[in-house]
PLY file of the C-alpha trace (Angstrom):
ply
format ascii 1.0
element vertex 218
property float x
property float y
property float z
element edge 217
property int vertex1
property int vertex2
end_header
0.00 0.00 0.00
2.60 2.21 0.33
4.13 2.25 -2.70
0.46 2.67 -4.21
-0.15 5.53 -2.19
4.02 7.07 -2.92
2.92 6.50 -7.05
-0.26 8.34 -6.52
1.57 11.40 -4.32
3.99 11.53 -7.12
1.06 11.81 -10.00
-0.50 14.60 -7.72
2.76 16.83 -7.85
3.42 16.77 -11.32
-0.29 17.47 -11.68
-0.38 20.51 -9.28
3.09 21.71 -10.92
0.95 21.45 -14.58
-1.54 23.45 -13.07
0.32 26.18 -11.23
2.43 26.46 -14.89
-0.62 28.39 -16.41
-0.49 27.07 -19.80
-3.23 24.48 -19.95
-6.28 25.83 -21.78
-9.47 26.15 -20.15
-10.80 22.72 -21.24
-7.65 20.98 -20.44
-7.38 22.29 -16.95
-10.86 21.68 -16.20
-10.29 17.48 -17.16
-7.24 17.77 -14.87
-8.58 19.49 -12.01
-11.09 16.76 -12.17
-8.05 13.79 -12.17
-6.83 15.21 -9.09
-9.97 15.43 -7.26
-10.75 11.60 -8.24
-7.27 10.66 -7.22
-7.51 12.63 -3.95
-10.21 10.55 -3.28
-9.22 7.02 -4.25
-6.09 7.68 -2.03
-8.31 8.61 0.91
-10.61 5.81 0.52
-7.89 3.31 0.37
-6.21 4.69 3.68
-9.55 4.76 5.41
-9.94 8.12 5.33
-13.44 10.43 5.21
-14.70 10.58 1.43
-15.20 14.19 0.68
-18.48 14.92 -1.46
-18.04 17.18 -4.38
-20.02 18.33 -7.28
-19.55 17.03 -10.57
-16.96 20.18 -11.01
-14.92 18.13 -8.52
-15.54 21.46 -5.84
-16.57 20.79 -2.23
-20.17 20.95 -1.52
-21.02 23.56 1.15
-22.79 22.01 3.97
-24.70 25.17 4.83
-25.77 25.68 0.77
-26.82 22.58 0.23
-29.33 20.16 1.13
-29.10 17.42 3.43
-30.94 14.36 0.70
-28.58 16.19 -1.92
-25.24 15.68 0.04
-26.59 12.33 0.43
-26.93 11.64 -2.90
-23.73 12.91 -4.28
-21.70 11.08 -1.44
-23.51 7.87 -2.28
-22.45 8.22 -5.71
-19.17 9.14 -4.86
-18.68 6.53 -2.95
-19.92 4.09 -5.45
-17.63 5.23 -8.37
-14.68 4.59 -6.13
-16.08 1.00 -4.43
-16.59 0.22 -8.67
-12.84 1.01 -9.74
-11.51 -0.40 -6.59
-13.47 -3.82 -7.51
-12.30 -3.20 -11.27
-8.91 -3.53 -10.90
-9.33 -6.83 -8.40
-11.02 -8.49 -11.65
-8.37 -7.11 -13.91
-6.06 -9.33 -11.60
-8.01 -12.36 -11.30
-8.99 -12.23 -14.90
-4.77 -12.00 -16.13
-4.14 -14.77 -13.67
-6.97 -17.35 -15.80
-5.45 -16.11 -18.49
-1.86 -17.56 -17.68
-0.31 -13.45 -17.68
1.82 -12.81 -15.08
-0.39 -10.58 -12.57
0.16 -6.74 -11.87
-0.32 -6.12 -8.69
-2.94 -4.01 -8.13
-0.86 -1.75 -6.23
1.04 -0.45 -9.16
1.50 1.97 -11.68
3.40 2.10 -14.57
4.91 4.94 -16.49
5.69 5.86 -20.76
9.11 7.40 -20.89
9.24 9.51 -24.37
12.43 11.32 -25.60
11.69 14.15 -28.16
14.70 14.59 -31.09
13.37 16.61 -33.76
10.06 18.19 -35.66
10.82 18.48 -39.41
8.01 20.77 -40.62
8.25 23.34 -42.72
4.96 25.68 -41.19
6.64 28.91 -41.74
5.70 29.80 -37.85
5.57 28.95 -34.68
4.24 25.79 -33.57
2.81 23.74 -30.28
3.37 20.11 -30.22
0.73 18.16 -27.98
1.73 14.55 -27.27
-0.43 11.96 -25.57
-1.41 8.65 -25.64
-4.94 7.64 -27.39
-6.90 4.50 -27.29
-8.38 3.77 -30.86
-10.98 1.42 -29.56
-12.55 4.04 -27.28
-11.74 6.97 -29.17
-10.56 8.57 -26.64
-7.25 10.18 -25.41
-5.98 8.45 -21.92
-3.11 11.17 -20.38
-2.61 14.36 -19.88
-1.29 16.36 -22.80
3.43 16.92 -23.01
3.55 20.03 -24.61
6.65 21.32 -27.08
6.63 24.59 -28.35
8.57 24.78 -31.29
9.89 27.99 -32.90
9.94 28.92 -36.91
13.58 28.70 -36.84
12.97 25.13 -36.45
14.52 24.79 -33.06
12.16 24.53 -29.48
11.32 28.07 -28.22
12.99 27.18 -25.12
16.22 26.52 -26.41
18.28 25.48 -23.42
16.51 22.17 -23.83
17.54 21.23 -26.82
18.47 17.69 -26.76
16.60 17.84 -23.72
13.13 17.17 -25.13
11.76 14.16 -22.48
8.49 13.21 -20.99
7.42 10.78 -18.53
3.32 9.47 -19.11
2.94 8.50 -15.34
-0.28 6.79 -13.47
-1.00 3.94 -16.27
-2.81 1.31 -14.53
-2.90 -2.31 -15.45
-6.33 -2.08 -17.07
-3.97 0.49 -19.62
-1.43 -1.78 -20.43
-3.90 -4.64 -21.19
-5.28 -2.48 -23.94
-5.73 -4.26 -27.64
-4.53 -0.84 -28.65
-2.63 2.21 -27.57
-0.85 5.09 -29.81
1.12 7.95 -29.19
-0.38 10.80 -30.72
1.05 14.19 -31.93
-1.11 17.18 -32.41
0.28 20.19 -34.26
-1.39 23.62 -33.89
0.03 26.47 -36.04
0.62 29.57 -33.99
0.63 32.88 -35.42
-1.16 35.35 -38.47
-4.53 34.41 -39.48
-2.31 34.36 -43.10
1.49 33.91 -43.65
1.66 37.09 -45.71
-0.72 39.04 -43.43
1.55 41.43 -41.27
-1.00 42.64 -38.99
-0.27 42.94 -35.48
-3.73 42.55 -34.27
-3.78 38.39 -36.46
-0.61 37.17 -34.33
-0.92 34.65 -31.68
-3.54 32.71 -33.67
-4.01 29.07 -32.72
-5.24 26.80 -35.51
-5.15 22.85 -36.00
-2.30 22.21 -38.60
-2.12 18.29 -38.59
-1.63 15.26 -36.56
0.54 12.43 -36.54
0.61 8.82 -34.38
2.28 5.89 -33.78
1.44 2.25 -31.98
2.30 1.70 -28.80
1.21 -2.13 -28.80
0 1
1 2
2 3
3 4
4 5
5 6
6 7
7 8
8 9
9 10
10 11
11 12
12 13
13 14
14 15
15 16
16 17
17 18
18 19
19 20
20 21
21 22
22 23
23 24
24 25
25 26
26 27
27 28
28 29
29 30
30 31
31 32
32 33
33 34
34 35
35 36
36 37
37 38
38 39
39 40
40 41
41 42
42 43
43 44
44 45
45 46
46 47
47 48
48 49
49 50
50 51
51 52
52 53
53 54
54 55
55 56
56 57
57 58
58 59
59 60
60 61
61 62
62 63
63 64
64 65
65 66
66 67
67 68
68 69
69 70
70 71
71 72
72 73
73 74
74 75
75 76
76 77
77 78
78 79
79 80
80 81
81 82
82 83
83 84
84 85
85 86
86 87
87 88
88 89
89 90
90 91
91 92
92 93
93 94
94 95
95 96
96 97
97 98
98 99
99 100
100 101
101 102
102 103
103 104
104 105
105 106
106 107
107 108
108 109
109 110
110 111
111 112
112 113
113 114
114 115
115 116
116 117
117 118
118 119
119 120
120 121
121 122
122 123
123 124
124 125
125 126
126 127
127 128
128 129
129 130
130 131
131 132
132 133
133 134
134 135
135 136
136 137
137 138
138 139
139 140
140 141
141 142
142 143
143 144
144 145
145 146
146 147
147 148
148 149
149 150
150 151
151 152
152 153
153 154
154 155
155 156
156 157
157 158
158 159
159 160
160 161
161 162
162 163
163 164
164 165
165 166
166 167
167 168
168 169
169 170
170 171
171 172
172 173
173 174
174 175
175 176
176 177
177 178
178 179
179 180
180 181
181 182
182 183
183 184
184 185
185 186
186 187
187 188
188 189
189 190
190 191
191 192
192 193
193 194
194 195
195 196
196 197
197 198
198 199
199 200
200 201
201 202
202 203
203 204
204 205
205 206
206 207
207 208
208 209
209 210
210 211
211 212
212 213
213 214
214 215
215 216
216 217
C-alpha cells in the first residue's frame, strides 16, 4: 500500500506543478482538475480516510448551501464510483491470472518514458506540439497532454533544452497496459497570423489545428 499511495503522491505533484504552470487551456485544466480530485479521493478511501463529497466540477459541496438528501446523494455516488474502480482492478487481476499473464499487482502503476529529437516541418511559424497517448478502440485520449513549443527557426522556443526534449506518461494502470490498442499521438497547432503574408499585429498569436501524426504503442 505504500508504494500505491508514494505513485499516486507523485502523479499529484506533477499534476499541481501542470496546473500552477498556467499554460493548460481552459478545457484541459478543467479534465485535470477533475483527475486530481478523483485521485484525492481514491487515495483517501484506500487509507480509510473520510470521502469528501463534491459536485460534478470536482468542488466541495457547502454544507450550509446545500441540502441534506442532496449531500446524500452525491456522497452515495461518490462513494460508489470509487467501491466500482476499486473492484475493477481486483477483476483485472483475477482475470490476467486465468489467463496464464503474469499478474500486476494491483498496487502499481506504470509509467511511458518519451524522448523528443526533432520536428521536421516546414509551417513557416511557430508551432505547439501536444503529445499523448490515445486508445483507438474508445476513441478517446488516456493522459494528460506533453507540450513542445517549437519555434519557426525550427529549433524549441525554449532553447536550453535542446536535446533535452523528455516526458514521462505517469499513473498507467494495469487495465492500460492490457489495452488491444494504444498510440502515441502528436497534435500540431500552427501559432501565429490568421495568413502567412498578413503582417497585422492585431492576427498574431492565432491558434489553428495544422495536422496530426501517431504511432502504436502495442
Amino acid at each position: 500500500q505504500f508504494r500505491h499511495v508514494q505513485q499516486m503522491t507523485y502523479s499529484l505533484i506533477e499534476w499541481r506543478s501542470q496546473i500552477l504552470s498556467g499554460t493548460l487551456p481552459k478545457d484541459e485544466l478543467a479534465e485535470l482538475k477533475k483527475k486530481v480530485t478523483a485521485k484525492i479521493d481514491y487515495g483517501n478511501r484506500i487509507l480509510g480516510l473520510d470521502l469528501v463529497v463534491r459536485d460534478d466540477n470536482g468542488n466541495i459541496l457547502d454544507p450550509d448551501e446545500t441540502s441534506t438528501i442532496s449531500l446524500f446523494k452525491s456522497h452515495e455516488t461518490a462513494s460508489k464510483r470509487i467501491d466500482d474502480r476499486i473492484q475493477e482492478e481486483k477483476s483485472l487481476q483475477q482475470n490476467l491470472d486465468l489467463r496464464g499473464q503474469p499478474i500486476f499487482n494491483t498496487t502499481h502503476t506504470y509509467s511511458l518514458y518519451v524522448n523528443f529529437k526533432n520536428f521536421v516541418c516546414n509551417i513557416g511559424e511557430d508551432a505547439e506540439l501536444l503529445m499523448s497517448l490515445y486508445d483507438p478502440d474508445l476513441s478517446k485520449f488516456i493522459s494528460e497532454n506533453y507540450l513542445v513549443r517549437w519555434g519557426s527557426n525550427g529549433m524549441p522556443k525554449e532553447i536550453e533544452k535542446l536535446n533535452n526534449l523528455q516526458a514521462v506518461f505517469t499513473d498507467l494502470s494495469s487495465s492500460d497496459l492490457i489495452r488491444p490498442k494504444i498510440s502515441l499521438v502528436c497534435q500540431i497547432v500552427r501559432v501565429g497570423h490568421m495568413e502567412l503574408k498578413d503582417g497585422k499585429k492585431h492576427t498574431c498569436g492565432l491558434r489553428r489545428p495544422f495536422g496530426v501524426a501517431g504511432t502504436a504503442g502495442s
